[in-house]
PyMOL Python script that loads the backbone (N, CA, C, O; Angstrom):
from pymol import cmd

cmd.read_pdbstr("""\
ATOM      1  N   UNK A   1      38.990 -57.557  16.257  1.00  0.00           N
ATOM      2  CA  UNK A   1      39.933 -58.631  16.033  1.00  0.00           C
ATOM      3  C   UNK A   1      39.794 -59.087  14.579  1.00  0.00           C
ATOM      4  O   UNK A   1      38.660 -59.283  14.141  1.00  0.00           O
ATOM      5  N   UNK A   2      40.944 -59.285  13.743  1.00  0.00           N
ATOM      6  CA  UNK A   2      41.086 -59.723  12.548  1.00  0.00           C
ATOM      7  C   UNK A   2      40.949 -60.925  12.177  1.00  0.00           C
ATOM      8  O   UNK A   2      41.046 -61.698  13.130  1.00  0.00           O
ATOM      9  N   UNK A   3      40.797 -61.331  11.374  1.00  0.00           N
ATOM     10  CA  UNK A   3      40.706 -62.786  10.806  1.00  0.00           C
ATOM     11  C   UNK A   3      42.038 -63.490  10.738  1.00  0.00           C
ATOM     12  O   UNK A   3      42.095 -64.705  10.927  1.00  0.00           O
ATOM     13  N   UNK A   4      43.032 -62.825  10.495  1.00  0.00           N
ATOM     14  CA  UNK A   4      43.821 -63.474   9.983  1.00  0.00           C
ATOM     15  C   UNK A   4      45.151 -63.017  11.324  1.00  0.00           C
ATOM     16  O   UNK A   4      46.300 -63.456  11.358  1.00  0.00           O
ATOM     17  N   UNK A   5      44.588 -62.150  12.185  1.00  0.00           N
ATOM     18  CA  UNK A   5      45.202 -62.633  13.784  1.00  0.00           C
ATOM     19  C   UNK A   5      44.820 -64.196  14.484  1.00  0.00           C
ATOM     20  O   UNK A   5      45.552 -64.940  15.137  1.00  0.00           O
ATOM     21  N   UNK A   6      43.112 -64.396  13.995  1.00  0.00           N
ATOM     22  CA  UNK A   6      42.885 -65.928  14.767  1.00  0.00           C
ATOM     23  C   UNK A   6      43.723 -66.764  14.284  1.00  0.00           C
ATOM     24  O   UNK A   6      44.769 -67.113  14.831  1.00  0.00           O
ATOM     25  N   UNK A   7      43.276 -67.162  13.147  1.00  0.00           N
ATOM     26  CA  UNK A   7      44.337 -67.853  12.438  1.00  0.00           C
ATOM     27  C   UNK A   7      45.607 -68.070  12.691  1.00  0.00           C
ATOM     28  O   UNK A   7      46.043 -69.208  12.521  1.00  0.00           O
ATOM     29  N   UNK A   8      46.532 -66.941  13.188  1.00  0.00           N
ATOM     30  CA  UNK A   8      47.816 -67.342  13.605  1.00  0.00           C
ATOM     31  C   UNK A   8      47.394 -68.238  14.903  1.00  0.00           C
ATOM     32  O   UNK A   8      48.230 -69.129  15.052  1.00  0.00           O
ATOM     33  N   UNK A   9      46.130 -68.296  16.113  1.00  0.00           N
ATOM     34  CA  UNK A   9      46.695 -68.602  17.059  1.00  0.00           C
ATOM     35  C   UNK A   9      46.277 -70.118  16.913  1.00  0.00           C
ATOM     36  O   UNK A   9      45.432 -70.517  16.111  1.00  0.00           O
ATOM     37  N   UNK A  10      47.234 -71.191  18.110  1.00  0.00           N
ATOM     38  CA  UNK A  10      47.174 -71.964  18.299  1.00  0.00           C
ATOM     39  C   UNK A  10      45.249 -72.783  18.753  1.00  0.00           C
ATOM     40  O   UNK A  10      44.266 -72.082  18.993  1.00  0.00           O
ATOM     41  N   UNK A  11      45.252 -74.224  18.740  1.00  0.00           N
ATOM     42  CA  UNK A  11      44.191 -74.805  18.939  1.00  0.00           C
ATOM     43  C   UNK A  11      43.793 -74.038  20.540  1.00  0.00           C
ATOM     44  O   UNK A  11      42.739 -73.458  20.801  1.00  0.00           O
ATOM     45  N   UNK A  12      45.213 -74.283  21.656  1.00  0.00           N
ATOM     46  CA  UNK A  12      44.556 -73.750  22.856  1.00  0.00           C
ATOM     47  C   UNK A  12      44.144 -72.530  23.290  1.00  0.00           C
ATOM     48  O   UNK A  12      43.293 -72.234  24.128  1.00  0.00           O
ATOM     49  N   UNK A  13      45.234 -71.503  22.255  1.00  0.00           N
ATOM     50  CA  UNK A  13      44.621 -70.167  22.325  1.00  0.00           C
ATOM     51  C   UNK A  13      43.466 -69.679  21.770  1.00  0.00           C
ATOM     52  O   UNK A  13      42.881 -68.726  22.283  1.00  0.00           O
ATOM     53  N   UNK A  14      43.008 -70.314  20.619  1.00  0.00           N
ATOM     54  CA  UNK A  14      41.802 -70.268  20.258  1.00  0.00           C
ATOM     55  C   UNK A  14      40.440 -70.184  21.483  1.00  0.00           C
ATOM     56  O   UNK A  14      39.573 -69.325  21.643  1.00  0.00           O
ATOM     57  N   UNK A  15      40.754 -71.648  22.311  1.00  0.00           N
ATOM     58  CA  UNK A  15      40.039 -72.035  23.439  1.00  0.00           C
ATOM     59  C   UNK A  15      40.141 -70.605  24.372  1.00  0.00           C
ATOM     60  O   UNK A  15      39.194 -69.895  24.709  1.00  0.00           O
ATOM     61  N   UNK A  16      40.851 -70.508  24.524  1.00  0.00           N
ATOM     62  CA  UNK A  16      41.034 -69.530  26.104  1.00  0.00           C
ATOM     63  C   UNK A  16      40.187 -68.485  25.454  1.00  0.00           C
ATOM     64  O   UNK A  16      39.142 -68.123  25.994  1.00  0.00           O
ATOM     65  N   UNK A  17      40.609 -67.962  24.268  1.00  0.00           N
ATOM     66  CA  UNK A  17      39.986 -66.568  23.780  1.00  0.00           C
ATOM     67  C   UNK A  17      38.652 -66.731  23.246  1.00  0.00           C
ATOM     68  O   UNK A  17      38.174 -65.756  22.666  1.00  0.00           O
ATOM     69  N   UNK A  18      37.912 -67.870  23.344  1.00  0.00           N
ATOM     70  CA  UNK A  18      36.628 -68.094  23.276  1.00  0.00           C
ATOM     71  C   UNK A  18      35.799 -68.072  24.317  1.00  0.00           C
ATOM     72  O   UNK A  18      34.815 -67.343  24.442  1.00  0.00           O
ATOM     73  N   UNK A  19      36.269 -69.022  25.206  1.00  0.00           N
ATOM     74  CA  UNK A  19      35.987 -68.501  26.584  1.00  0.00           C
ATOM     75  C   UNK A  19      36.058 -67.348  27.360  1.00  0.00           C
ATOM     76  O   UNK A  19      35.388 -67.074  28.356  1.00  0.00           O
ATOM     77  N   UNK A  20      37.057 -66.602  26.737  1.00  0.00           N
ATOM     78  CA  UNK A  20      36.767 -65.018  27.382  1.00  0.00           C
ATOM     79  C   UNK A  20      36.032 -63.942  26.716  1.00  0.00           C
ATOM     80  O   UNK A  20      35.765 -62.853  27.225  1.00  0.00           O
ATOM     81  N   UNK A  21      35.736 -64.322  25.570  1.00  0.00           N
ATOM     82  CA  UNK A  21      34.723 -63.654  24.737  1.00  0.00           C
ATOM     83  C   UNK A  21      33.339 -64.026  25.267  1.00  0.00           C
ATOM     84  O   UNK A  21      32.413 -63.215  25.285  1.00  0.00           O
ATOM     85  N   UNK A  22      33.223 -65.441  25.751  1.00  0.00           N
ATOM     86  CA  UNK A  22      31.914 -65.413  26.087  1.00  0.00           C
ATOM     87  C   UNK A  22      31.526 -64.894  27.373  1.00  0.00           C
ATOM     88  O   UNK A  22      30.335 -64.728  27.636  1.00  0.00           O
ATOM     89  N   UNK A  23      32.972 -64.472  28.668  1.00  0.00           N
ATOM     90  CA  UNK A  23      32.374 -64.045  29.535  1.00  0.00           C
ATOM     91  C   UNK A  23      32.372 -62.698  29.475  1.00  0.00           C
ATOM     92  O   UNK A  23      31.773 -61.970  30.265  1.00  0.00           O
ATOM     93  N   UNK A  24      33.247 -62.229  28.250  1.00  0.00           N
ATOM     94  CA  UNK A  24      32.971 -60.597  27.957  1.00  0.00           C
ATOM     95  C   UNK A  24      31.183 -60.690  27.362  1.00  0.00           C
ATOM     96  O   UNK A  24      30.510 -60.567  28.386  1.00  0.00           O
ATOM     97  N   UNK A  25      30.724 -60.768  26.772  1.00  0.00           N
ATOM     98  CA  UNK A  25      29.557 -61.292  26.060  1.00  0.00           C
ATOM     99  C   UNK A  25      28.793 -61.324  27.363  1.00  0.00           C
ATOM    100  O   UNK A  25      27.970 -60.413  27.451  1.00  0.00           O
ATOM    101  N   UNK A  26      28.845 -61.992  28.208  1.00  0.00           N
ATOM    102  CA  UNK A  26      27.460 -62.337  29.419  1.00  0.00           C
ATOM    103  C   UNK A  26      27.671 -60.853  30.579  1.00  0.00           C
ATOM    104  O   UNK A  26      26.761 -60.431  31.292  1.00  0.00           O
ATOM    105  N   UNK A  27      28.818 -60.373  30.529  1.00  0.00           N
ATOM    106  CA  UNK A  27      29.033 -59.137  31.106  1.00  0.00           C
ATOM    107  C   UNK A  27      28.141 -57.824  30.598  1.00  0.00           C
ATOM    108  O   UNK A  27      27.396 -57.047  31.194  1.00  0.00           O
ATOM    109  N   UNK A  28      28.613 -57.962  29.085  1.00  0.00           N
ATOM    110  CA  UNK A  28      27.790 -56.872  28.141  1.00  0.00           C
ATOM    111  C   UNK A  28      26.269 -56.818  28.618  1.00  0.00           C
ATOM    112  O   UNK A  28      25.712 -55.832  29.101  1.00  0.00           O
ATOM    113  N   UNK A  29      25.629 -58.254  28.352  1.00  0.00           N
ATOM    114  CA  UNK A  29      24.306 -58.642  28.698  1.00  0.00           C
ATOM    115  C   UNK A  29      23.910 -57.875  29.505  1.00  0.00           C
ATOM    116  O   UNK A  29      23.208 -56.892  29.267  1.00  0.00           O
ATOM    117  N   UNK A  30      24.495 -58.390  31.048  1.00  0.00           N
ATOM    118  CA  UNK A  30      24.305 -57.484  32.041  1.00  0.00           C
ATOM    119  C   UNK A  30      24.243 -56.731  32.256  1.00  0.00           C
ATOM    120  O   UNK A  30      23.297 -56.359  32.950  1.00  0.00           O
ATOM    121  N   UNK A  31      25.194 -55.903  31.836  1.00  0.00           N
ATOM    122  CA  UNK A  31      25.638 -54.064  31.906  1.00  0.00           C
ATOM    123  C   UNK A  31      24.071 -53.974  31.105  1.00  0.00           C
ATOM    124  O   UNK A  31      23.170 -53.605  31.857  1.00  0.00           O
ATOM    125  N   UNK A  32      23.660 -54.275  29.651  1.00  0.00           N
ATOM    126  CA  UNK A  32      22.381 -53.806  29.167  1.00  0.00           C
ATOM    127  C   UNK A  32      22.181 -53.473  30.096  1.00  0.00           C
ATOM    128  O   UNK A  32      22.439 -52.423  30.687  1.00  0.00           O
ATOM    129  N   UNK A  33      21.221 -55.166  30.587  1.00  0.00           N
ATOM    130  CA  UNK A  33      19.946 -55.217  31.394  1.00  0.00           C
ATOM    131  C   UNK A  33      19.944 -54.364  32.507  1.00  0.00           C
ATOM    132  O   UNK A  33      18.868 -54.319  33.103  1.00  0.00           O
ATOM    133  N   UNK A  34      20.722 -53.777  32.886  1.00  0.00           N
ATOM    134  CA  UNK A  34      20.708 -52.820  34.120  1.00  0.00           C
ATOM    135  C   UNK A  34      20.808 -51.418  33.498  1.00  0.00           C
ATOM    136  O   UNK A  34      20.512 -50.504  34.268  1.00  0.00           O
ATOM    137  N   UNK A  35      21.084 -51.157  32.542  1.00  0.00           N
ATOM    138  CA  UNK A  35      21.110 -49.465  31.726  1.00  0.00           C
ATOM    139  C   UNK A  35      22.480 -49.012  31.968  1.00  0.00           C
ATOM    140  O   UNK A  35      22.670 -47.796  31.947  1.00  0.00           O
ATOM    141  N   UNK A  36      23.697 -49.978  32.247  1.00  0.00           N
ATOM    142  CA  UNK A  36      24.607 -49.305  32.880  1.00  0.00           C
ATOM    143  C   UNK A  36      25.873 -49.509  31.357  1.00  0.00           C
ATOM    144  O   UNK A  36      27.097 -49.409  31.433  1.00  0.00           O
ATOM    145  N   UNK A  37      25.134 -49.776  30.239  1.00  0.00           N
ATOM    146  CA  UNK A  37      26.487 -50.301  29.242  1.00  0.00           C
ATOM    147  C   UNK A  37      26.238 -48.851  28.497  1.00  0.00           C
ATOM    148  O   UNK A  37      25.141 -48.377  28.199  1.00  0.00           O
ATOM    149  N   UNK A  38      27.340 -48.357  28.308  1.00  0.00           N
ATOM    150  CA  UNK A  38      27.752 -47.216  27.413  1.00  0.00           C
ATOM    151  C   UNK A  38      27.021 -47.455  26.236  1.00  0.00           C
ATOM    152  O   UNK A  38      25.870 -47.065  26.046  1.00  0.00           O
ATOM    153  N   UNK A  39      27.768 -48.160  25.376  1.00  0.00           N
ATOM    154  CA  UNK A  39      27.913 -48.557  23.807  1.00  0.00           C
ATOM    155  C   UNK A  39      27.069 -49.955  23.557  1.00  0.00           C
ATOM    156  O   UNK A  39      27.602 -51.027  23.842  1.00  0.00           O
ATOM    157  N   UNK A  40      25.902 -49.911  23.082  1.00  0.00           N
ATOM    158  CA  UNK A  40      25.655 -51.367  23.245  1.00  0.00           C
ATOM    159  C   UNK A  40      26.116 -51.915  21.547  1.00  0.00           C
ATOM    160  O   UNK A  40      25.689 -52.969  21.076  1.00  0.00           O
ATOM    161  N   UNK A  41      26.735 -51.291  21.049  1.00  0.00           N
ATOM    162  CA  UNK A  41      27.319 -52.200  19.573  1.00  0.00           C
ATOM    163  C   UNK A  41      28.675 -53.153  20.316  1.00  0.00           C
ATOM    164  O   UNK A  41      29.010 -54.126  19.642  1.00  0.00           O
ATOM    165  N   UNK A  42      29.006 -53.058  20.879  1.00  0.00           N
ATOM    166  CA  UNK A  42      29.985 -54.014  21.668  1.00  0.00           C
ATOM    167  C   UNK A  42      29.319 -55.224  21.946  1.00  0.00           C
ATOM    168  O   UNK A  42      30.057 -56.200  21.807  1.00  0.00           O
ATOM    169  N   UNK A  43      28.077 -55.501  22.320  1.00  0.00           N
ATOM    170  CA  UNK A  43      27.325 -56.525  22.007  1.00  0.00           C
ATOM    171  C   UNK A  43      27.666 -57.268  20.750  1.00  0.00           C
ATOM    172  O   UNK A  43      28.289 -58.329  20.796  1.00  0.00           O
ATOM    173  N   UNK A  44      27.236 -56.684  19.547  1.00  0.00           N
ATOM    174  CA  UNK A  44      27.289 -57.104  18.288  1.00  0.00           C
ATOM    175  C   UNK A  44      28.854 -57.326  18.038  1.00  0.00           C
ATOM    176  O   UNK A  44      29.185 -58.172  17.208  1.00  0.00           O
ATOM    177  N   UNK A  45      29.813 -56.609  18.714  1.00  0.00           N
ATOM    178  CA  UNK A  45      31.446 -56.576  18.388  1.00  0.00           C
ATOM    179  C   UNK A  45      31.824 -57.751  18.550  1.00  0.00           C
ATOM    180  O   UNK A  45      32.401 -58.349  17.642  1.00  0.00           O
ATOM    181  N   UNK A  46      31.498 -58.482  20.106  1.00  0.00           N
ATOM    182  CA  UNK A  46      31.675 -59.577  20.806  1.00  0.00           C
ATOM    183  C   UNK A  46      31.097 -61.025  19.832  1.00  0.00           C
ATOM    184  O   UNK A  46      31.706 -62.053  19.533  1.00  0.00           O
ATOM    185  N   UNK A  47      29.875 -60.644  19.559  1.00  0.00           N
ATOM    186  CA  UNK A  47      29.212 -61.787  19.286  1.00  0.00           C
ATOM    187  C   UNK A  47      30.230 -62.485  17.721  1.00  0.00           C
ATOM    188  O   UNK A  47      30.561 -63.647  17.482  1.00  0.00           O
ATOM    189  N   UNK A  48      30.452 -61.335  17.000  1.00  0.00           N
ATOM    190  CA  UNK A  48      30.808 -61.622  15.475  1.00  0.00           C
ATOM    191  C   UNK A  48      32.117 -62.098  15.727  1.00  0.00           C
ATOM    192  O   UNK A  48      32.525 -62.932  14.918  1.00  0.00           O
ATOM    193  N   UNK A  49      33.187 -61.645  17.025  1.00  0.00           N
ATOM    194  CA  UNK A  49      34.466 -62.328  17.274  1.00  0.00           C
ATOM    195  C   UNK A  49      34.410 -63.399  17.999  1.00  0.00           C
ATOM    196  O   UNK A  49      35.442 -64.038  18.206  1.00  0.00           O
ATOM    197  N   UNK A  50      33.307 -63.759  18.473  1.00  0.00           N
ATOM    198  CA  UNK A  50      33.145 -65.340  18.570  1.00  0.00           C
ATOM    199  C   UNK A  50      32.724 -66.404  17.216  1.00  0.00           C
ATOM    200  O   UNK A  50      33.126 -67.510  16.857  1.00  0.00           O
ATOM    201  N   UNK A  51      31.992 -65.707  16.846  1.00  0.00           N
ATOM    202  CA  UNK A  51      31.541 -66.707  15.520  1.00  0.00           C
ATOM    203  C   UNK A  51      33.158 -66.678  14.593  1.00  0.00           C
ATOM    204  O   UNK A  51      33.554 -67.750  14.137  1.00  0.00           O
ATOM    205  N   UNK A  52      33.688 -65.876  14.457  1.00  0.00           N
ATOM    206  CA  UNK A  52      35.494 -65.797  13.593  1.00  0.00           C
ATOM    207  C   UNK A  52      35.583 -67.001  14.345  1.00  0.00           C
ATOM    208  O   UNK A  52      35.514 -68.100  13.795  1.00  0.00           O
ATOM    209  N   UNK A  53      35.799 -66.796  16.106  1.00  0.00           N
ATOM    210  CA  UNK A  53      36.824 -67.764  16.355  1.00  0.00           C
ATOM    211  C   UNK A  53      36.243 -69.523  16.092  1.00  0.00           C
ATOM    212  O   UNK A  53      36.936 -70.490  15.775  1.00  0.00           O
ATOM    213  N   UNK A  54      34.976 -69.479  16.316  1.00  0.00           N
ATOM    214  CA  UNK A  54      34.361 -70.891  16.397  1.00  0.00           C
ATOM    215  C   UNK A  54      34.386 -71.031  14.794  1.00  0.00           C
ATOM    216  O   UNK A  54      34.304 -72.248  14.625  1.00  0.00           O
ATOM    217  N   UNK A  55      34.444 -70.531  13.763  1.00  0.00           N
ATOM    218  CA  UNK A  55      34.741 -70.430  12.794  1.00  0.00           C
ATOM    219  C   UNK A  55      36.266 -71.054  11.923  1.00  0.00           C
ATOM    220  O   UNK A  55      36.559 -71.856  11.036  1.00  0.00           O
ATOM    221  N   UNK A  56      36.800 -70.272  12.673  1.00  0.00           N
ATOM    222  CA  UNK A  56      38.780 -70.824  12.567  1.00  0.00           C
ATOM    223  C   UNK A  56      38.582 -72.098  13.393  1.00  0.00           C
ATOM    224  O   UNK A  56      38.233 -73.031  12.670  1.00  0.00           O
ATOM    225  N   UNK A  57      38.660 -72.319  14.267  1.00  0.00           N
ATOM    226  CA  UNK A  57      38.109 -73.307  15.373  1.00  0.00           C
ATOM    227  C   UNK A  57      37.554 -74.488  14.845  1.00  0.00           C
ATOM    228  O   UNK A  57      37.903 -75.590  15.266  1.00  0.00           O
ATOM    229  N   UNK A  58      36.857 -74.367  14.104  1.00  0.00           N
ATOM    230  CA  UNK A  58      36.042 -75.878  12.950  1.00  0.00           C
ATOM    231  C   UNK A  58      37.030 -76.127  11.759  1.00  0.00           C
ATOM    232  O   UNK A  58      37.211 -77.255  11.300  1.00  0.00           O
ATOM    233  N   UNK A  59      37.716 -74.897  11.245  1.00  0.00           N
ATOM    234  CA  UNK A  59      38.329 -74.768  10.455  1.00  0.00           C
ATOM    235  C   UNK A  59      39.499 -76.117  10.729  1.00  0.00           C
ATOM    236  O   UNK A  59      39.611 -77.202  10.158  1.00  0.00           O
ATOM    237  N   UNK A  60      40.122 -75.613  11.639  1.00  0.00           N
ATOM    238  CA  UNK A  60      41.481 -76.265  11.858  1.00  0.00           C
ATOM    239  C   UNK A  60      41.262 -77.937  12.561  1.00  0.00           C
ATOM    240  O   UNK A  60      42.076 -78.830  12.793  1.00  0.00           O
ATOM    241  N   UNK A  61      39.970 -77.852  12.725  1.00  0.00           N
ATOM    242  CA  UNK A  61      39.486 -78.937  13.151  1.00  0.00           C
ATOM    243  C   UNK A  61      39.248 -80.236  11.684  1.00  0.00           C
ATOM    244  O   UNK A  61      39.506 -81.438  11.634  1.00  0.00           O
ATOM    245  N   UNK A  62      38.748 -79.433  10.824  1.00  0.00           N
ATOM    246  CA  UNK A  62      38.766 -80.262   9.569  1.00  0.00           C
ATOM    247  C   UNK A  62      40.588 -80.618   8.926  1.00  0.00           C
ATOM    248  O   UNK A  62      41.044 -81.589   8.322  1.00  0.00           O
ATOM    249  N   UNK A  63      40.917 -79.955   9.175  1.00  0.00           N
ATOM    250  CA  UNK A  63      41.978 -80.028   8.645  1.00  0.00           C
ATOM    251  C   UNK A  63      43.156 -80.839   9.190  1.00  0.00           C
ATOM    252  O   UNK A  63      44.164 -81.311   8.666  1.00  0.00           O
ATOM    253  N   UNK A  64      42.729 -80.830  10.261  1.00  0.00           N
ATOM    254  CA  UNK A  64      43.248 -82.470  10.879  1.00  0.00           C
ATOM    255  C   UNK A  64      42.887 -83.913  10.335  1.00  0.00           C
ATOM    256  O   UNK A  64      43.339 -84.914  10.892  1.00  0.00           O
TER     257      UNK A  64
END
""", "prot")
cmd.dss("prot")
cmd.show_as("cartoon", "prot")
cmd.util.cbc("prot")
cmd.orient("prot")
């Protein structure tokens, strides 16, 4: 996910797609801890498109 896709989205879409990053994120976890995750850089994929969004997210928050 791009930077400058978050950015277009709204305050609530921001929300929703944070929240589903984090339950993609606690899924990944899992899959590890059991040996059952393919790719574990999807870990690291997840984590860095949450920090963008909480990122844009503070962003637009100041700017109010």
């Amino acid at each position: 996910m791009k930077a400058n896709e978050i950015r277009n989205l709204s305050v609530e879409e921001l929300d929703k797609r944070l929240a589903d990053l984090k339950k993609d994120l606690f899924m990944l976890r899992m899959q590890h801890a059991t040996n059952h995750l393919d790719n574990p850089i999807k870990i690291s994929n997840v984590r860095r498109d949450i920090a963008r969004v909480k990122t844009v997210l503070r962003q637009k928050q100041l700017e109010q």
